[in-house]
C-alpha positions as a printed Julia matrix, in Angstrom:
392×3 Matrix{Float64}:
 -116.97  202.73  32.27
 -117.99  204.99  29.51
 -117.05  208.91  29.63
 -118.21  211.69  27.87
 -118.31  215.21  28.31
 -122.02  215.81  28.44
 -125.15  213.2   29.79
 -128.25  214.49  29.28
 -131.09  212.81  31.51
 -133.95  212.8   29.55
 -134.83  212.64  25.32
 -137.59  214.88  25.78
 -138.13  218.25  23.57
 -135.36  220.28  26.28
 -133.16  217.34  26.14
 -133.07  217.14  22.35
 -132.29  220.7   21.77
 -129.37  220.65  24.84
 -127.6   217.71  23.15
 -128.19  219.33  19.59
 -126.71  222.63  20.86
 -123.57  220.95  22.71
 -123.13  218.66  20.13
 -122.35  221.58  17.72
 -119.8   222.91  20.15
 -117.47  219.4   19.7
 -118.35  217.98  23.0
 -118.9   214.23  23.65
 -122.72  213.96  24.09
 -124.96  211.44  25.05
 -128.87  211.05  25.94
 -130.42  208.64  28.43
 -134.68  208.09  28.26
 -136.34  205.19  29.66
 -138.53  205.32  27.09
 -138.58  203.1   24.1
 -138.89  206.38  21.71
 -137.46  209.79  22.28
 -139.76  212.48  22.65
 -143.23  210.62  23.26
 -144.59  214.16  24.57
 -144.3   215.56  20.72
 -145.99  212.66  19.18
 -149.04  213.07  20.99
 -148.92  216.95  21.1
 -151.29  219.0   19.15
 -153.93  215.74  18.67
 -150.12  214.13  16.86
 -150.15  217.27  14.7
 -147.25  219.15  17.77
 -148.2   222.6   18.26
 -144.56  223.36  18.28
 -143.7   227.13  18.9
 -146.14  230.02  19.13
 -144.95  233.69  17.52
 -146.75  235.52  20.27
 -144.17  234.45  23.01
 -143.89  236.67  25.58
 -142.42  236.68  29.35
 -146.08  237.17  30.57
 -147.16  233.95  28.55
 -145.19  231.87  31.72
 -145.96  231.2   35.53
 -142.79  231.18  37.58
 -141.93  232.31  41.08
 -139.66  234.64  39.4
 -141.19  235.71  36.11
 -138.13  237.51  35.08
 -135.92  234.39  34.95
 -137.3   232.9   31.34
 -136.57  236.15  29.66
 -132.55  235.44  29.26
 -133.25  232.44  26.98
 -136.52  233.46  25.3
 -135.1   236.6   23.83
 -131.74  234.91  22.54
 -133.56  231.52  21.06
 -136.94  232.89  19.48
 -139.91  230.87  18.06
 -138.58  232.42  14.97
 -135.01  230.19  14.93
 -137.54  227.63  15.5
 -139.46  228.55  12.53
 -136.33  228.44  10.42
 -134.93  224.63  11.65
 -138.56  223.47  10.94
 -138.13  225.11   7.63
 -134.8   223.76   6.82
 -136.4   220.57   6.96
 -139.22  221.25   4.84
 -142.11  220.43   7.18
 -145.4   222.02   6.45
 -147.03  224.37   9.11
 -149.97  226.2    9.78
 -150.85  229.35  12.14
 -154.38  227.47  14.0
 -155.56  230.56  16.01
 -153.63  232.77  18.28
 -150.59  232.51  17.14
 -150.27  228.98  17.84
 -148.17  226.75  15.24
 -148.93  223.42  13.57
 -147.64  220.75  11.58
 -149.58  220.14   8.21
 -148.38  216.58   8.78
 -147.48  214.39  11.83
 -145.62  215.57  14.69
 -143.43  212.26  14.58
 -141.59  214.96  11.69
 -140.48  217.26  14.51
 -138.93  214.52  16.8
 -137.4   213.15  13.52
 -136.26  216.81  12.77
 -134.53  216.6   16.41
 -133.07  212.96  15.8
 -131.4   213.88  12.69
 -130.04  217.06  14.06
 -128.31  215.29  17.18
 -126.85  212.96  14.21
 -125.27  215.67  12.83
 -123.99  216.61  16.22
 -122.41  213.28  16.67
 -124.61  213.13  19.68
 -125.87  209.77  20.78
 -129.0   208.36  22.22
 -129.48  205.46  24.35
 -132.95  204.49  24.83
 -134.52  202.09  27.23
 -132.09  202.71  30.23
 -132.98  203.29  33.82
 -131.25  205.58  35.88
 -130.25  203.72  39.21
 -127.69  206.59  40.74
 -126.33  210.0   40.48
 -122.96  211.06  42.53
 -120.66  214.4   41.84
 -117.1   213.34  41.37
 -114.32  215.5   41.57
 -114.24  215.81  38.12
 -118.39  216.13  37.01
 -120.51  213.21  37.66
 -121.0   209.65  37.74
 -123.93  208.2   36.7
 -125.02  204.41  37.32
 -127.59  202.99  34.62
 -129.4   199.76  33.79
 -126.73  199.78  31.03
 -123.48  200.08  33.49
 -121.16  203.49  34.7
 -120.96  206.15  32.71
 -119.02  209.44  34.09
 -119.52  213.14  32.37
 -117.92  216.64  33.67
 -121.42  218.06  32.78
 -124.74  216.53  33.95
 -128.11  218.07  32.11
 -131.59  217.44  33.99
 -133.98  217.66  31.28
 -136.99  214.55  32.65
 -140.03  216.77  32.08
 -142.34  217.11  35.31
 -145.43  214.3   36.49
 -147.92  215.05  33.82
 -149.29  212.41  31.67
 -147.47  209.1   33.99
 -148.66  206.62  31.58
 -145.99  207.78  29.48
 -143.48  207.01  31.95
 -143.45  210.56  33.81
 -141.77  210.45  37.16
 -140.52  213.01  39.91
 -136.86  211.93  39.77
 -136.08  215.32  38.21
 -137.36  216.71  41.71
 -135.58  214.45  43.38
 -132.61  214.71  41.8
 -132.32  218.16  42.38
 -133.22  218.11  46.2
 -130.4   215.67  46.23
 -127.63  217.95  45.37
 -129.4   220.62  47.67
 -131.69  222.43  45.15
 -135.14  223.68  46.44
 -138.57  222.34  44.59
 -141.42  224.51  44.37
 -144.83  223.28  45.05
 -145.83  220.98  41.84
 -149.31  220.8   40.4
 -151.24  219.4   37.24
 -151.74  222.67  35.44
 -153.43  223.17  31.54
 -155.72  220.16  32.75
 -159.48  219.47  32.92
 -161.87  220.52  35.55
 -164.33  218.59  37.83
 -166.8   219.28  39.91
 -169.34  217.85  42.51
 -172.08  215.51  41.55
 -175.02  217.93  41.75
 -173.48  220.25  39.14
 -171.85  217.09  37.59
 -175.48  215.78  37.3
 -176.45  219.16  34.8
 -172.93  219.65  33.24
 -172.12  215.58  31.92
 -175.48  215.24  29.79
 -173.91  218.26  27.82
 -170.32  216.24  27.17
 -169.18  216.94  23.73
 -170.71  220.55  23.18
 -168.12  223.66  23.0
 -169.06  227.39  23.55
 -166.98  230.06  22.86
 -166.14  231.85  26.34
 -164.56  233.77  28.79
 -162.96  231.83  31.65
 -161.61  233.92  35.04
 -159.8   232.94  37.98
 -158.15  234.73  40.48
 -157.62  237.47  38.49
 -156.95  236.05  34.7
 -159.15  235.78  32.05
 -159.24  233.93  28.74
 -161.34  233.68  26.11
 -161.39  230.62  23.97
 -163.54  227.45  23.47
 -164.94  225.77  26.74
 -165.68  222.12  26.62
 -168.42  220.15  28.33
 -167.4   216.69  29.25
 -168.79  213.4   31.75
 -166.25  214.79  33.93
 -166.71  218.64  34.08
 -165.51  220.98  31.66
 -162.51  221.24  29.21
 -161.44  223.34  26.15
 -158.95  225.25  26.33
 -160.53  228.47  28.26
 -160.36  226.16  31.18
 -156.76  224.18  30.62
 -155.66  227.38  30.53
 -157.45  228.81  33.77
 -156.67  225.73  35.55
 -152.98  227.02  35.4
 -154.38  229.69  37.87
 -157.36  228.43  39.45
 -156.8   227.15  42.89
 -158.86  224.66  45.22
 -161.68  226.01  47.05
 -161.84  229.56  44.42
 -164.32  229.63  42.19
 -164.14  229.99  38.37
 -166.56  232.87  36.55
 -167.62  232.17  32.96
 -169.19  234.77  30.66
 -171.42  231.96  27.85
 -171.86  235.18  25.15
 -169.15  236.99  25.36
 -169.81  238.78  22.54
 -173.47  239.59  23.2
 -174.86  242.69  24.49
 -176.93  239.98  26.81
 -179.41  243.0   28.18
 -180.18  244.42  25.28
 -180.65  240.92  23.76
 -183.5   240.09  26.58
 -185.08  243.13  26.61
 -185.79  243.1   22.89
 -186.78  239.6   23.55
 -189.28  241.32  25.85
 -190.67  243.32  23.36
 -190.63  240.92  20.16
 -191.54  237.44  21.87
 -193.42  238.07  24.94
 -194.47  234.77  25.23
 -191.09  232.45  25.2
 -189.57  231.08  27.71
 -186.04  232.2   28.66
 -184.87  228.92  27.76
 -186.57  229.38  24.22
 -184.8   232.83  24.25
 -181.35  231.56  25.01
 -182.12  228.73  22.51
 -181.39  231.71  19.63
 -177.86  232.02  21.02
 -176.58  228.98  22.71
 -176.84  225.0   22.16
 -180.1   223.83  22.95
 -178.85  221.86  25.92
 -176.84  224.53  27.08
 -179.9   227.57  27.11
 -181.85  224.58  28.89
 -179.44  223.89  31.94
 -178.3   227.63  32.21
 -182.44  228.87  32.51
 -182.47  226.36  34.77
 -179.61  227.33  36.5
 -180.5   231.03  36.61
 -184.23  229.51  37.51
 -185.93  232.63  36.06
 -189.66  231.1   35.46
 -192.24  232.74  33.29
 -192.44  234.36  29.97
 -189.94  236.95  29.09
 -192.67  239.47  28.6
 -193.57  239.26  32.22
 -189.19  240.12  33.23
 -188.56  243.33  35.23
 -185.29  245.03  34.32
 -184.4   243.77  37.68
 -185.03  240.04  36.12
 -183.41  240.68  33.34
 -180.18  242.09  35.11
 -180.46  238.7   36.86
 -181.04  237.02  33.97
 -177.78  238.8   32.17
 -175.83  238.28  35.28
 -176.6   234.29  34.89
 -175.34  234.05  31.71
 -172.6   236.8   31.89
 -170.73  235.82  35.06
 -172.2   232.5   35.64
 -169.95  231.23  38.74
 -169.1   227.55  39.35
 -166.86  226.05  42.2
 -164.31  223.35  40.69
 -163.55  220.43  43.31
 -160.35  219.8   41.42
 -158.82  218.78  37.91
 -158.32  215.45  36.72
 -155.06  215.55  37.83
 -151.75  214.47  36.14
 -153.57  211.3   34.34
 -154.72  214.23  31.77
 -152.31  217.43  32.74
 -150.44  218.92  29.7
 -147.63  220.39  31.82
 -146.89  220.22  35.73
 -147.23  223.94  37.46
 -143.71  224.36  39.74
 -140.81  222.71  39.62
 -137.14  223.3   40.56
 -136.55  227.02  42.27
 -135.36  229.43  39.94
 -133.26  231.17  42.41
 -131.21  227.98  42.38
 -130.48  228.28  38.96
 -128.09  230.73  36.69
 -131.23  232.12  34.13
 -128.6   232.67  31.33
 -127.42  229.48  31.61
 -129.27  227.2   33.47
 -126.42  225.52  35.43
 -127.24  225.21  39.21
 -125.48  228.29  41.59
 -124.32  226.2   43.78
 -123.64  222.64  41.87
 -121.27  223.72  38.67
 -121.62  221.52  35.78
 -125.31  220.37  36.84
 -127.92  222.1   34.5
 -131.65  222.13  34.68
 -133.95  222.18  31.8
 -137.52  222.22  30.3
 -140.94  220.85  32.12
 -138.77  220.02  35.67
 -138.16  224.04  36.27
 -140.92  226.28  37.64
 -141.33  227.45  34.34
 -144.63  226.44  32.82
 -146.09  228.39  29.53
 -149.79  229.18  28.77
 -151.62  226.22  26.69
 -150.62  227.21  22.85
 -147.05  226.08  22.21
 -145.72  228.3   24.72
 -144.3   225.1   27.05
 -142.48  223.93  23.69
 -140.95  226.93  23.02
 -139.48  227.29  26.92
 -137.93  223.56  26.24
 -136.3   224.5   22.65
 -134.99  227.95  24.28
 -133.92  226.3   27.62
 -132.59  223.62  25.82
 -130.68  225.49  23.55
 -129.04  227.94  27.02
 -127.69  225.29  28.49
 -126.06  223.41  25.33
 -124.04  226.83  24.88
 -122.45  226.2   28.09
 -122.69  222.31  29.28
């Protein structure tokens, strides 16, 4: 039987940065994935380019039952200490758009960033194992792998949440923490793709491939950013990041010219072109394909010359607050992040160690913790990460 004084479940982002953190401290460290890699999240991240911090982080950025609870380790590990390991390392980075954060090159240069720090840690990694049992002992925890015993006085949770289960994602984080009396919140696929039923699927798949810049609101939130036609509704990431709000049976409201003054555009349509079609109109602002379904959809026939004010109202109402009613998301085969996790009031927010469990510690994706699309998610891991490998 092996013993050390840390085992971290899981060689995700949050599990890389816990280990690199307690490492550092002189503790005995070691990391358990069933995957063949660490870190498989990273590599594909950001279309394999990781969009791995984002400088606007902010409390408000994250859904939690508790929204207070990220602030402790957001405000002491910053995107900006981040910034500065990524730097150390020399890896090339770009700002995209909204404060969002890039690799120049591959994201396989983050996870090996990660690697080589745990090296330097002297913590190890042990890939390919399967976790058959957890127990508390009376002196931390014993552990029984596909690999044989191992025994730790601290246990880290850090197995992400059920999005994306071709990668191996699982609920045993969940479980896990049920097990050792720790409540779960409600879990859902959240920054994930919308669909809808077939009549509306009939109008919106021909379009599949054409992005409009838009504003996206649900229940309450609004965001403006590139919307996404596709065979199966519509993505982008105005609605992956709506979809972390949206609920079943709400509808979602979607304003196609945001930056229009859509009245004033028709009625001097009126007076210039009196003879097109509002389609034609549209045609001068939007995709082809997309003025064409939405004058159908607003089903305004005629030539704009012949449009009342109270048309045109309609007309700007269609395009301005066009309202759609999801049936659901594609679920976790496509979900960035899973929305919910394990309850915050179970867990110390300075530290992440569970209340009532000492030495079990709770990190990343498996907390109700989940960040806006945008780097936000990667930053809660690092910063999570890093809490608990002061302490563990």
């Amino acid at each position: 039987m092996r013993n050390y004084d840390v085992l971290i479940l899981g060689a995700g982002a949050a599990g890389m940065m816990a280990a690199i953190e307690a490492g550092k401290r002189g503790r005995r460290v070691l990391v358990l994935d069933h995957a063949k890699a660490p870190g498989e999240k990273i590599r594909i991240s950001g279309g394999g380019r990781c969009n791995f911090t984002n400088i606007n982080t902010k409390p408000d950025r994250f859904i939690s039952g508790n929204p207070k609870f990220p602030l402790s380790a957001l405000s002491r590990y910053t995107p900006h200490k981040f910034i500065e390991l990524v730097r150390a390392y020399g890896i090339a980075f770009h700002e995209k758009t909204l404060g969002q954060l890039f690799c120049d090159g591959s994201s396989a240069q983050i996870v090996n960033l990660l690697t080589s720090e745990m090296g330097k840690a002297g913590a190890e990694l042990e890939l390919g194992t399967t976790i058959e049992a957890v127990e508390k002992t009376a002196d931390g925890f014993r552990v029984t792998t596909s690999a044989g015993e191992l025994t730790a006085a601290s246990l880290v949770v850090a197995t992400g949440g059920k999005s994306i289960p071709k990668m191996g994602a699982t609920a045993f984080g969940y479980k896990l923490a049920e097990q050792f009396g720790l409540a779960v919140t409600e879990t859902r696929p959240a920054l994930v793709p919308l669909t809808f039923e077939p009549r509306m699927l009939e109008k919106l798949a021909p379009l599949s491939g054409i992005a409009v810049d838009s504003t996206v609101a649900a229940n309450g939130k609004t965001f403006r950013e590139a919307m996404l036609f596709t065979h199966r509704g519509l993505s982008g990431p105005s609605i992956l990041q709506v979809s972390s709000y949206w609920r079943e049976g709400d509808p979602i409201i979607v304003d196609l010219l945001p930056d229009v003054d859509v009245a004033g555009g028709l009625r001097q349509a009126r007076q210039n072109t009196p003879k097109s079609a509002l389609q034609t109109v549209l045609a001068e602002v939007l995709p082809k394909r997309v003025a064409q379904m939405i004058a159908e959809e607003i089903a305004l026939p005629g030539m704009i010359g012949d449009f009342s004010d109270k048309k045109i109202a309609a007309a700007t109402e269609g395009l301005t607050r066009w309202t759609l009613k999801p049936t659901g998301s594609e679920g976790y085969r496509t979900a960035e992040v899973t929305l919910g996790g394990v309850d915050t009031r179970g867990l110390n927010s300075t530290t992440m160690e569970a209340r009532a469990v000492p030495g079990l510690y709770f990190i990343g994706e498996v907390v109700d913790v989940t960040g806006w699309l945008g780097g936000y998610n990667f930053q809660w891991a690092w910063a999570s990460g890093w809490a608990a490998g002061q302490v563990a």
